[in-house]
C-alpha positions in Angstrom: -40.9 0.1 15.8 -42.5 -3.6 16.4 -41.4 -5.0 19.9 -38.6 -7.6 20.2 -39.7 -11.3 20.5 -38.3 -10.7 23.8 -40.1 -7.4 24.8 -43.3 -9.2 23.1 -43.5 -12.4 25.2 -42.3 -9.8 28.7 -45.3 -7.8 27.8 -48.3 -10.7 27.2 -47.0 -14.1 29.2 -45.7 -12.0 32.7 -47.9 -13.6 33.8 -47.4 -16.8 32.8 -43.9 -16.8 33.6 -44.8 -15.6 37.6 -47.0 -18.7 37.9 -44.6 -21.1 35.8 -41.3 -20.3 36.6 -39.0 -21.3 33.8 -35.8 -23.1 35.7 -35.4 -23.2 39.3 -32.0 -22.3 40.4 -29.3 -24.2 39.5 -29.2 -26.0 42.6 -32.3 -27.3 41.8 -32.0 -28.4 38.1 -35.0 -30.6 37.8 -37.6 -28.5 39.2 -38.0 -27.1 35.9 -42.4 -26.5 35.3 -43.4 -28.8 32.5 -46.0 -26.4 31.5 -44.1 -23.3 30.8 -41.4 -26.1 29.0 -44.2 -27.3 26.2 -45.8 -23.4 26.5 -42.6 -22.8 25.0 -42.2 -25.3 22.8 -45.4 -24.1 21.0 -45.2 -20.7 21.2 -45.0 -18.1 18.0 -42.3 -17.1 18.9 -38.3 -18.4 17.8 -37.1 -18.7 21.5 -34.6 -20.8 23.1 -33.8 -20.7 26.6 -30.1 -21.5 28.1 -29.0 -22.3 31.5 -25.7 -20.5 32.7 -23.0 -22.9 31.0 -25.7 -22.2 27.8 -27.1 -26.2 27.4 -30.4 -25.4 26.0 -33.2 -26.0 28.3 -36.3 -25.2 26.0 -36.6 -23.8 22.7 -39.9 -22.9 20.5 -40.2 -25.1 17.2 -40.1 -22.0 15.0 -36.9 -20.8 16.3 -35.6 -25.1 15.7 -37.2 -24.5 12.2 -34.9 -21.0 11.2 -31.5 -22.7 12.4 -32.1 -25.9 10.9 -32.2 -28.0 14.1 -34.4 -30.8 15.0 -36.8 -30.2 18.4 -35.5 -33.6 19.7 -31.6 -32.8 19.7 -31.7 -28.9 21.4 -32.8 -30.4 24.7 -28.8 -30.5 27.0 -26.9 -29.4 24.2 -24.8 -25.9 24.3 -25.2 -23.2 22.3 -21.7 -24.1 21.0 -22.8 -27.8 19.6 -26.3 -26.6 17.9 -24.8 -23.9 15.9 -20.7 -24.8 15.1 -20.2 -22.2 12.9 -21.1 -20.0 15.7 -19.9 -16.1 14.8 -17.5 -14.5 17.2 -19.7 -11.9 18.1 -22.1 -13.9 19.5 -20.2 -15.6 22.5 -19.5 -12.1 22.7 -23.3 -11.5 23.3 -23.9 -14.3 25.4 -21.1 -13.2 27.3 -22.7 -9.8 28.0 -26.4 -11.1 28.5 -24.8 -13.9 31.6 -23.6 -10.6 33.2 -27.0 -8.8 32.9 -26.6 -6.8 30.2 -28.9 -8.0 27.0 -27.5 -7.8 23.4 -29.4 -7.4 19.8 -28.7 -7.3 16.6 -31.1 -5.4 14.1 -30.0 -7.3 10.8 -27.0 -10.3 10.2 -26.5 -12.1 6.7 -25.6 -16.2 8.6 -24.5 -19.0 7.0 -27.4 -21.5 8.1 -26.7 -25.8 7.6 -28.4 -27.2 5.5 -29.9 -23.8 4.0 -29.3 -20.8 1.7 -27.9 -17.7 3.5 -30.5 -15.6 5.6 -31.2 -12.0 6.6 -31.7 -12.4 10.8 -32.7 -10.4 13.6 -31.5 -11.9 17.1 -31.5 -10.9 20.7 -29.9 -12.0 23.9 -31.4 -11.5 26.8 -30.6 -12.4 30.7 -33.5 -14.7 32.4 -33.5 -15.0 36.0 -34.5 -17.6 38.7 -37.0 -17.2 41.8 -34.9 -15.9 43.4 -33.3 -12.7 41.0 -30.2 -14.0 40.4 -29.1 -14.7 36.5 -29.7 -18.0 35.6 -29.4 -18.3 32.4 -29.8 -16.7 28.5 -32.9 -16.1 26.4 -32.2 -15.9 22.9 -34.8 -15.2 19.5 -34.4 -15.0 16.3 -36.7 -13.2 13.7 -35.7 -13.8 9.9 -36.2 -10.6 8.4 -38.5 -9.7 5.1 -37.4 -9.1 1.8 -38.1 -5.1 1.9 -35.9 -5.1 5.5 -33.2 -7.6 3.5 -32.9 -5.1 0.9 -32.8 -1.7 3.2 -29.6 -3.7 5.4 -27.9 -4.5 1.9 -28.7 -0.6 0.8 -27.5 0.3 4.0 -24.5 -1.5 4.0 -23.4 -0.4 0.5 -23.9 2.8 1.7 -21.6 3.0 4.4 -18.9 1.1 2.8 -19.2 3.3 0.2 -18.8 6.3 2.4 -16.1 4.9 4.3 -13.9 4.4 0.7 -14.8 8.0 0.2 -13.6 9.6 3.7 -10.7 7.7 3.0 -9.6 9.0 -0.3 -6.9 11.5 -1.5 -9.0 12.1 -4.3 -11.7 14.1 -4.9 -14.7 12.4 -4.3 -18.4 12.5 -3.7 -21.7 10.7 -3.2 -24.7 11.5 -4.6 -28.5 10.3 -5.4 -29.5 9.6 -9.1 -31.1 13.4 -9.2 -27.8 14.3 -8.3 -28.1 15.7 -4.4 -25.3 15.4 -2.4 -25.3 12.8 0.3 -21.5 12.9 1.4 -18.4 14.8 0.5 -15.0 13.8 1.2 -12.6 16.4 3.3 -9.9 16.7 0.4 -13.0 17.8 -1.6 -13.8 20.2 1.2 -10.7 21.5 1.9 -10.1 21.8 -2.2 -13.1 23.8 -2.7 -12.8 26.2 0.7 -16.3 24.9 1.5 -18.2 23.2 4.8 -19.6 19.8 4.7 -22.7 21.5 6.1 -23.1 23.8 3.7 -23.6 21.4 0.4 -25.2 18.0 2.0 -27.9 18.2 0.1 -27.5 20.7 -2.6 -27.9 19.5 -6.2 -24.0 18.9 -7.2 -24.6 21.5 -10.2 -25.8 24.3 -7.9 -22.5 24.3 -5.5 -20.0 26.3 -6.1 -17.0 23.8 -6.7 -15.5 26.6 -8.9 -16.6 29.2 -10.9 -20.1 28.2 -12.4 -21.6 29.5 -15.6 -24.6 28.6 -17.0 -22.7 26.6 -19.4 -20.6 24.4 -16.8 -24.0 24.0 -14.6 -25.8 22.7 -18.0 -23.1 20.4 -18.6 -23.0 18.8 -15.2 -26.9 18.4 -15.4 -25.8 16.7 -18.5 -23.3 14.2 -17.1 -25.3 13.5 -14.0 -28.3 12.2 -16.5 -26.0 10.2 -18.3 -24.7 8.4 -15.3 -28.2 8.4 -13.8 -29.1 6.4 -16.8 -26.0 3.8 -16.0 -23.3 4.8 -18.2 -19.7 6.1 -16.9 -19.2 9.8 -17.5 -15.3 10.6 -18.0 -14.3 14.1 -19.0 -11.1 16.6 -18.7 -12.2 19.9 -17.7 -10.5 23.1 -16.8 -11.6 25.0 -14.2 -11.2 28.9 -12.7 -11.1 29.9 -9.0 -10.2 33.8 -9.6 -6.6 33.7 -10.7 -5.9 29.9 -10.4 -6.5 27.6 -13.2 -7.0 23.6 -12.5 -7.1 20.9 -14.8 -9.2 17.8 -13.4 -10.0 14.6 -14.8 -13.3 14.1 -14.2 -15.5 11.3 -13.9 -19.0 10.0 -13.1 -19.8 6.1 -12.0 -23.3 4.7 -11.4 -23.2 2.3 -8.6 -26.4 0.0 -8.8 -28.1 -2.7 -6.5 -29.0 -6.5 -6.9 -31.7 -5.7 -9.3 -29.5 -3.4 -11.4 -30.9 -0.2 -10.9 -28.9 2.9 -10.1 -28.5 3.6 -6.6 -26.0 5.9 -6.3 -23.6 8.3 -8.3 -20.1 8.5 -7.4 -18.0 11.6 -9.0 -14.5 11.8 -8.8 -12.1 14.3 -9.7 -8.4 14.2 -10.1 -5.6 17.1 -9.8 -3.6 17.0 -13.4 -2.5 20.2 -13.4 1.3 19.6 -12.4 0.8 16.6 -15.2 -0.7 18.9 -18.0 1.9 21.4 -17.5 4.9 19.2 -18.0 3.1 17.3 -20.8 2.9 21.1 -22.6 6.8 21.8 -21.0 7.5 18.7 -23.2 5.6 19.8 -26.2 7.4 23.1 -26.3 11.2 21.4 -25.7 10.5 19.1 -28.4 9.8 21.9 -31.0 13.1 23.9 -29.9 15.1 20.6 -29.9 13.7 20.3 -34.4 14.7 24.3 -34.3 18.0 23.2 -32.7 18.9 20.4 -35.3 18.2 23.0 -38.0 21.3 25.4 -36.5 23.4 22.5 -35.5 26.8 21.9 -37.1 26.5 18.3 -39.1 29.6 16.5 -40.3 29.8 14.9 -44.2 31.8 11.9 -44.6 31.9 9.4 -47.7 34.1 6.1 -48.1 35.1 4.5 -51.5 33.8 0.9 -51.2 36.8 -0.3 -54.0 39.6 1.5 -52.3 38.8 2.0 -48.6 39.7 5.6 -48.8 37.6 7.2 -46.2 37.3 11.5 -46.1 35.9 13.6 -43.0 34.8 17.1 -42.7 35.6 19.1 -40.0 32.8 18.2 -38.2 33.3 14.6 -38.1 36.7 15.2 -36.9 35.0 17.3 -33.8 32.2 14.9 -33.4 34.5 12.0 -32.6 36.8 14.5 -31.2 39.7 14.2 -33.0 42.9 16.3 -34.1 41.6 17.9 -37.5 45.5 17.6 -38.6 45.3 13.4 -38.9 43.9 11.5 -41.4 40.5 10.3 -41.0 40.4 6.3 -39.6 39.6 3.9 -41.9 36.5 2.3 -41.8 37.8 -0.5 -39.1 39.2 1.7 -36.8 35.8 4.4 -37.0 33.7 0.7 -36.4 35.9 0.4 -33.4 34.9 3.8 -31.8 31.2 2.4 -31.9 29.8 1.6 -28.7 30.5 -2.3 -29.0 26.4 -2.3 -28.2 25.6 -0.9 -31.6 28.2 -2.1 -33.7 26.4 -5.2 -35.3 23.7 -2.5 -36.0 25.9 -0.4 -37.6 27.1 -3.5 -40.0 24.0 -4.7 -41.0 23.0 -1.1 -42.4 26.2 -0.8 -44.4 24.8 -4.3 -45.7 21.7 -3.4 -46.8 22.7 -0.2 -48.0 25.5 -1.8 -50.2 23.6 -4.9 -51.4 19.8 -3.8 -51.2 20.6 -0.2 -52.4 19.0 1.2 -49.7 19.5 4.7 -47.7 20.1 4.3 -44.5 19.0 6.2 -41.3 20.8 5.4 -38.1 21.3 6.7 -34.6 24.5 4.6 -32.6 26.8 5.5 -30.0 30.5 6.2 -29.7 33.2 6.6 -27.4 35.6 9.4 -27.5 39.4 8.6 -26.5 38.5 10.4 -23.0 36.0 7.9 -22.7 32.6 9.9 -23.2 29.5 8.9 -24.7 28.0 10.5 -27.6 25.2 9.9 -29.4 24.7 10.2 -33.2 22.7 10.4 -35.8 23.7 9.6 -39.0 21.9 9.5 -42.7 23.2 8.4 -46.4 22.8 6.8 -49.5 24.9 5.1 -51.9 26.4 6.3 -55.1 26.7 4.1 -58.3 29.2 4.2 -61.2 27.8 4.4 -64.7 27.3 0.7 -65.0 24.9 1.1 -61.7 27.2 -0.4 -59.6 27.4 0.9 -55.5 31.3 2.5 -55.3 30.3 4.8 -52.4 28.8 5.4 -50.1 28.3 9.1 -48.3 25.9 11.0 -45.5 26.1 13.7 -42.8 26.3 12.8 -39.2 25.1 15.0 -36.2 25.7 14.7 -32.6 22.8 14.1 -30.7 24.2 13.9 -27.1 22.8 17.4 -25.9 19.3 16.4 -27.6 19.3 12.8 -25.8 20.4 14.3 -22.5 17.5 16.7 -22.6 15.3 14.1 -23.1 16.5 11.7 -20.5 16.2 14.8 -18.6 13.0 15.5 -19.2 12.2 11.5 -19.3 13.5 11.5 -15.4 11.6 14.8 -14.5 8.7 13.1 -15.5 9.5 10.0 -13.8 10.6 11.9 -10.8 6.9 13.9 -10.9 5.6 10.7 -11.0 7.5 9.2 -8.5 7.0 12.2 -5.8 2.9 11.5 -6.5 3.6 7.8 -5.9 5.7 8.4 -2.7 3.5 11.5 -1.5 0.4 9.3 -1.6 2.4 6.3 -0.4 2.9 8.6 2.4 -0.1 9.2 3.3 -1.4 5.7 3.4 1.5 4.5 5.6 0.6 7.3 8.3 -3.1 6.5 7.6 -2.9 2.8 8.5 -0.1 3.6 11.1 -2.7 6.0 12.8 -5.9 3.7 12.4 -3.3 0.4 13.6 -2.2 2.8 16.5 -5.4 3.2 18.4 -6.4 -0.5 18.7 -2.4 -1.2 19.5 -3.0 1.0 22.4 -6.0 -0.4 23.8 -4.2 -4.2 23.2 -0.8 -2.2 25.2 -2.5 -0.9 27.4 -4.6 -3.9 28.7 -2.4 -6.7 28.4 -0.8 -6.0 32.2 -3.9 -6.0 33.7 -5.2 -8.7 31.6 -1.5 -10.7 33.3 -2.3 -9.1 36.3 -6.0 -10.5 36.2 -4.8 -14.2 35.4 -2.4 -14.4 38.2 -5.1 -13.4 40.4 -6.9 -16.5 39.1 -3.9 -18.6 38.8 -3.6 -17.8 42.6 -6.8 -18.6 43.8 -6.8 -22.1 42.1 -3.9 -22.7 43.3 -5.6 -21.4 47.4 -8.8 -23.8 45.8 -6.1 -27.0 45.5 -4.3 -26.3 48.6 -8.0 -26.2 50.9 -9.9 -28.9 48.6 -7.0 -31.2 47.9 -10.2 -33.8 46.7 -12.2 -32.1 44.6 -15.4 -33.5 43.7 -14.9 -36.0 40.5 -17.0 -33.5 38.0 -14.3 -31.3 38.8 -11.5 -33.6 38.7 -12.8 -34.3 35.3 -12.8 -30.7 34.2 -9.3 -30.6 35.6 -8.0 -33.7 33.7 -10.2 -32.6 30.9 -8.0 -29.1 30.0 -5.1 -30.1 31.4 -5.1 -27.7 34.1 -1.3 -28.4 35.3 -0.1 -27.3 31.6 -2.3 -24.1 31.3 -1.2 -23.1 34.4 2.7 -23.2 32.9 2.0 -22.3 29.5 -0.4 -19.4 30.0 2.1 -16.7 31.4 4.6 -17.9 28.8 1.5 -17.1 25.9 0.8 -13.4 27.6 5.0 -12.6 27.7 4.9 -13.8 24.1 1.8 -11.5 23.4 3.9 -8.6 25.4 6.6 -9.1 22.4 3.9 -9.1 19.8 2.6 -5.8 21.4 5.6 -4.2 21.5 7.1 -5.4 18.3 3.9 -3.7 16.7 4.6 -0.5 18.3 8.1 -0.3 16.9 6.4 -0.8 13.2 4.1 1.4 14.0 6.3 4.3 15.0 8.9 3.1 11.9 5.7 3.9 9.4 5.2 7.0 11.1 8.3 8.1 10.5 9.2 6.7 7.0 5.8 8.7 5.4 7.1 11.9 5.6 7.5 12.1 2.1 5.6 15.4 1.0 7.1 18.0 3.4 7.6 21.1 1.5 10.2 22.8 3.6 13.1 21.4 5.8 13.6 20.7 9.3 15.6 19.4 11.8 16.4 15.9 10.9 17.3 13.0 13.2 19.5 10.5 10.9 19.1 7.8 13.4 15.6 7.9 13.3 15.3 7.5 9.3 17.9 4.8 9.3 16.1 3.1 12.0 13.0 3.1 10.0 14.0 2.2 7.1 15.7 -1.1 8.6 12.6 -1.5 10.4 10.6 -1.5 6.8 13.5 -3.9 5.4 13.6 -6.4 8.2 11.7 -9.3 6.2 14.6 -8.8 3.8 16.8 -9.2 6.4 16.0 -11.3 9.0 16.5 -15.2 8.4 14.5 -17.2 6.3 13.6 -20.8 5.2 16.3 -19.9 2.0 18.6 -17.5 3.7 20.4 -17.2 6.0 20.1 -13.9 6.8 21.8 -10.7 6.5 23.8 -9.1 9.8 23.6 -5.4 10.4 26.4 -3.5 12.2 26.1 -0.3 13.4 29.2 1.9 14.2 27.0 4.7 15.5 28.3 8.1 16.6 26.5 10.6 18.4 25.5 13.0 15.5 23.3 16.2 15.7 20.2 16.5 13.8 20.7 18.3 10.6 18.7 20.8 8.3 16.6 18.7 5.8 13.8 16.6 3.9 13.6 14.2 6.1 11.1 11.7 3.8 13.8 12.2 1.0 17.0 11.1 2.9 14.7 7.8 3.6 14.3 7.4 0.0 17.8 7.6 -0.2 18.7 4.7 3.0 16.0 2.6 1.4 17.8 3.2 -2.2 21.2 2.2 -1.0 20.1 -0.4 1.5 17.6 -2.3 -1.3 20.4 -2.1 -4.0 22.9 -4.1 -1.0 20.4 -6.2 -0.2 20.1 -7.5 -4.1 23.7 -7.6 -4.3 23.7 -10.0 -1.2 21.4 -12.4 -1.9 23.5 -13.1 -5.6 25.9 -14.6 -3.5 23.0 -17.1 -1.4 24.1 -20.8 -1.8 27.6 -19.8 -2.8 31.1 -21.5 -0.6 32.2 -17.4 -0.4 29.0 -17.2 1.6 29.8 -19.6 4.0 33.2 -18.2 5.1 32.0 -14.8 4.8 28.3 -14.6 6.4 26.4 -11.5 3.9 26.9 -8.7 6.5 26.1 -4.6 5.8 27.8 -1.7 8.2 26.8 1.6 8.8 28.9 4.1 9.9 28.1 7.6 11.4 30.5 10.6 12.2 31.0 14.1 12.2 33.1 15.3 9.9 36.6 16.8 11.4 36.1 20.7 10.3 32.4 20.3 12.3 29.9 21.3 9.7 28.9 18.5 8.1 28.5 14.4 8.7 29.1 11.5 7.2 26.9 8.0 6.8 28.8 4.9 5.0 27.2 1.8 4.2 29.3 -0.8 3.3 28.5 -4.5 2.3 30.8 -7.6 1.8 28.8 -8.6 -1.6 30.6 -9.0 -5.0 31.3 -5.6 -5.8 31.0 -3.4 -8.7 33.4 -3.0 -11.7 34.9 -0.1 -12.6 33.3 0.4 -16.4 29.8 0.0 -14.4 30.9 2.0 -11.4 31.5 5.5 -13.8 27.6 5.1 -14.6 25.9 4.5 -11.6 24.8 7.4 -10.9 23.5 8.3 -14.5 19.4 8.0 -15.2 17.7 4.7 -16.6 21.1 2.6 -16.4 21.2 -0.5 -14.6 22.2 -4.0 -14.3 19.1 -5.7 -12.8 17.1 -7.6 -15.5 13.7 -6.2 -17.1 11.4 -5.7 -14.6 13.2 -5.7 -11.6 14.9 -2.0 -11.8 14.4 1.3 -13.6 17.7 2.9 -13.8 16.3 5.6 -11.2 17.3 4.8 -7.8 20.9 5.7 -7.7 20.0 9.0 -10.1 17.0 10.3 -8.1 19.3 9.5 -4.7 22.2 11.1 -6.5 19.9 14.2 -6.9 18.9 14.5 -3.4 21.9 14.4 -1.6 24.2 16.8 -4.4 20.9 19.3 -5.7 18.4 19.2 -3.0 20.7 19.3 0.4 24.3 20.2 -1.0 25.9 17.2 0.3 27.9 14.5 -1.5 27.6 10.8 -2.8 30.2 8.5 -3.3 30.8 5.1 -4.4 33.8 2.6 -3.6 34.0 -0.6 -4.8 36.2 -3.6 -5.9 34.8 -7.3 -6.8 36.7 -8.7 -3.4 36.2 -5.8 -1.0 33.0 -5.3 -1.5 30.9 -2.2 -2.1 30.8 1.8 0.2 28.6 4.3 -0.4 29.7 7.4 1.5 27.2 10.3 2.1 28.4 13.6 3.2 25.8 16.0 4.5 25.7 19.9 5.6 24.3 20.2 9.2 23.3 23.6 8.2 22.0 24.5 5.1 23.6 27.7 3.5 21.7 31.1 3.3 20.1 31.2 -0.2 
């Protein structure tokens, strides 16, 4: 490796440097040697030498020439006021080389005035005077070539490329365009039972990812070529480990450099299996629902368009589920048993079907006299007298309800698969960040009492320096006036309490994320309630908290002492978020509003044991508008809700429902009236029953 400008001008000019000394010691500012000033001036070398409160003394015309300065203006002025766009890292460095400890960097992209962007190597390095003692900075800069330039940039895309890698849930490798393997991701490790050591590399093809036949390993050579030659590579493939079969979608993706060229080949490989295997489940329901309508009772009804008379079969009468010994409605009063959603529907197919002569082919609701829903289908044509004339009209009806609840069903199993990926992943991201925001956290923590400590200390020994030297000398007086010394001294330990709160305040986010991730365990455990509904509040104070258009939202907590219970602790925080988001909504429809104003938006949560001992209860109620009761009976039933397109799914209530009743044997319950307010009450087992 080519010595440093630094080690360079150690190695040829000691010499020179013994018999000129660059600065004498600061005491002694203007004994500076002329000599070694214009020796550096001309040397071949980009060079710039700084005295301890870094105003340049000297500097070479090549290193002027790199950061755009002219020779005539570096002479007094700091390092600060030749480059302003000065990177934070470099005080940094000069920081380190004033306390004897030099500084380099082997390649930096800078923004230079006045220039394009450049490639450039730089070192710090402490100088000292006669006498030892550090008087100041030397500083070079080398503008790298174009093959160095273009090694960094390969370098960098490198390991930012291995970082997204190492960070990924999926799996995912790195190789060259021949397809050896330069990195492999720990969920690819751990997927495959293999060691990183073992296949760094290997040519992908030639590893045993799963079972490889001559087949698979010709069609990976296949692939690899393809993305080799730039093109993306996508495929679904099954694969066999022994008795396990996995079904990954697979892709390929060049990655090329500035000059286009293919630099790299990512493959990535994604886990459908659970996906497949409903998409089949669905497949197979679907064909015994068409076996199903085959067997299914139908009901025949026809209605004379010139007399009104209307006639049922028995299966009409059950259908709409009633008495087989009264006459069947008139047309009216069956129109008024449509769901008043699909009754225009239903009018403007009689319509066409009288008028246009068309069949018709129709699926509406209705509701039964015990209030149920039911869903049918219903299919006719219309009859004409000898003159061609519609008189009739007749069909068959079938009830659909069992058919439309399998598919919701199936519709929220899906959605609920999809929902668990969503939330397990989520998971793991939350406790990713919260771990890689923890460490630094810690080290911020950690110092901030010694850093208070440390400016005391200082604080005191001005304060000895003003008591002995009550006349300082005017350069210091200046300095004094010049930063306002009597205000720093105030403000500064009010900025390092204020960075205390900001410490802490991250802590408490930090341990809320930590707990709120725990979305994928697969068995239960002990949970502590008060811990979930902490976090969750934690996650939903910018919802709460007061804002520029809100007032804010007051939580009251009626805690009891409770014990932890048996459970999934991730899931019950699905649930508190669930019920605490839908409150939230229901709140802020009431922002601007006089009721506001006499009654501040306020939500309580009340814990207790329940009196037998077994179980407890958690109530959340909020002083919003309330629910009525036709809306109430369907809260709790998949896809319905009230919020406009794109702002609900109709799942939150259901898939909390769920939880609580299927997954931990507890109970859900809603209260509400549009003065009192809204409760949802939540009963929960502390111990989970045998089996």
């Amino acid at each position: 490796m080519a010595p440093s400008a630094l080690e360079f001008l150690a190695r040829t000019d000691r010499a020179k440097l013994k018999a000129f000394p660059l600065v004498a010691p600061m005491a002694q500012p203007h004994s500076t040697s002329p000599l070694s000033h214009l020796w550096i001036e001309q040397s071949p070398m980009a060079i710039a030498v700084f005295d301890q409160r870094l105003r340049c003394i000297v500097a070479s015309e090549l290193w002027c020439k790199i950061h755009q300065i002219q020779p005539d203006q570096v002479k007094g002025a700091t390092f600060g006021e030749l480059m302003p766009t000065l990177p934070l890292h470099w005080q940094t460095a000069l920081d380190q080389a004033l306390q004897g400890n030099p500084t380099s960097h082997e390649g930096e992209l800078l923004n230079i005035p006045q220039s394009k962007r450049e490639w450039v190597r730089w070192e710090a390095t402490p100088w000292r005077d006669t006498q030892g003692k550090i008087a100041g900075v030397m500083w070079s800069s080398t503008v790298l070539t174009k093959q160095r330039k273009q090694a960094l940039r390969r370098q960098q895309q490198e390991e930012h490329i291995r970082t997204i890698i190492n960070h990924s849930v999926q799996l995912m490798a790195l190789l060259t365009p021949e397809g050896r393997i330069l990195e492999v991701n720990s969920t690819t490790l751990a997927w495959a039972r293999l060691q990183r050591e073992s296949v760094l590399g290997l040519l992908f093809w030639d590893v045993p990812w799963w079972e490889m036949s001559v087949s698979n390993q010709a069609k990976l050579k296949g692939a690899i070529a393809k993305a080799a030659n730039g093109e993306w590579v996508q495929r679904e493939i099954t694969v066999y480990r022994g008795d396990q079969v996995t079904v990954l979608n697979f892709s390929i993706t060049p990655i090329t450099d500035e000059r286009g060229e293919v630099c790299y080949l990512l493959p990535e490989g994604q886990d459908i299996t659970e996906r497949k295997t409903a998409q089949q489940a669905m497949i197979r329901q679907e064909a015994n629902w068409n076996a199903a309508q085959k067997l299914a009772q139908v009901g025949i009804w026809e209605w004379d368009i010139l007399t009104g008379a209307v006639v049922w079969s028995e299966g009409v009468f059950r259908i709409y589920g009633l008495n087989l010994e009264q006459l069947p409605p008139s047309l009216d009063r069956q129109v008024e048993l449509i769901y008043e959603g699909d009754r225009q529907r239903f009018y403007t197919t009689l319509y066409n079907t009288i008028y246009h002569e068309e069949p018709y082919d129709l699926e509406f609701r209705i509701i039964r006299s015990d209030e149920s829903l039911r869903y049918i289908h219903a299919q006719g044509q219309p009859r004409r007298t000898e003159q061609g004339e519609v008189s009739h009209l007749f069909g068959i009806l079938l009830d659909i309800t069992d058919r439309k609840q399998l598919e919701f069903q199936l519709q929220r199993s899906q959605n609920q698969l999809l929902d668990l990926e969503k939330m397990s992943s989520l998971g793991q991201l939350l406790a990713g960040v919260a771990h890689e925001i923890n460490n630094p956290v810690n080290f911020i923590y950690g110092n901030l009492t010694h850093a208070d400590n440390y400016i005391q200390d200082l604080l005191n020994l001005v304060s000895l320096y003003q008591t002995t030297y009550p006349q300082p000398a005017p350069a210091i007086q200046e300095e004094i006036e010049a930063i306002d010394l009597e205000f720093l001294i105030e403000d500064l330990p009010q900025l390092f309490s204020s960075l205390q709160v900001g410490a802490d305040r991250i802590k408490e986010i930090v341990v809320s994320l930590r707990h709120f991730s725990r979305m994928d365990e697969a068995e239960m455990k002990p949970v502590d309630i008060y811990q979930g509904l902490e976090s969750t509040l934690m996650i939903l104070q910018n919802r709460l908290k007061p804002r520029a258009d809100s007032v804010g939202i007051l939580i009251v907590k009626n805690y009891s002492e409770l014990p932890k219970i048996e459970g999934y602790g991730g899931q019950l925080n699905q649930v508190f978020m669930n019920i605490l988001s839908n409150a939230i909504d229901a709140l802020e429809e009431r922002e601007g509003q006089p009721e506001q104003k006499q009654k501040p938006s306020q939500i309580t949560i009340t814990t207790e044991v329940v009196s037998t001992g077994k179980a407890i209860q958690i109530r959340f109620v909020d002083n919003g508008p309330g629910i009525p009761p036709g809306i109430q009976r369907r809260l709790f039933e998949p896809f319905f809700t009230t919020k406009p397109v794109g702002k609900g799914t109709g799942l939150g209530l259901a898939i909390s429902y769920q939880i609580i009743t299927e997954k931990h044997h507890g109970e859900l319950l809603c209260y509400s009236s549009p003065t009192m307010g809204t409760e949802f009450k939540i009963t929960l087992p502390i111990q989970q029953e045998a089996g």
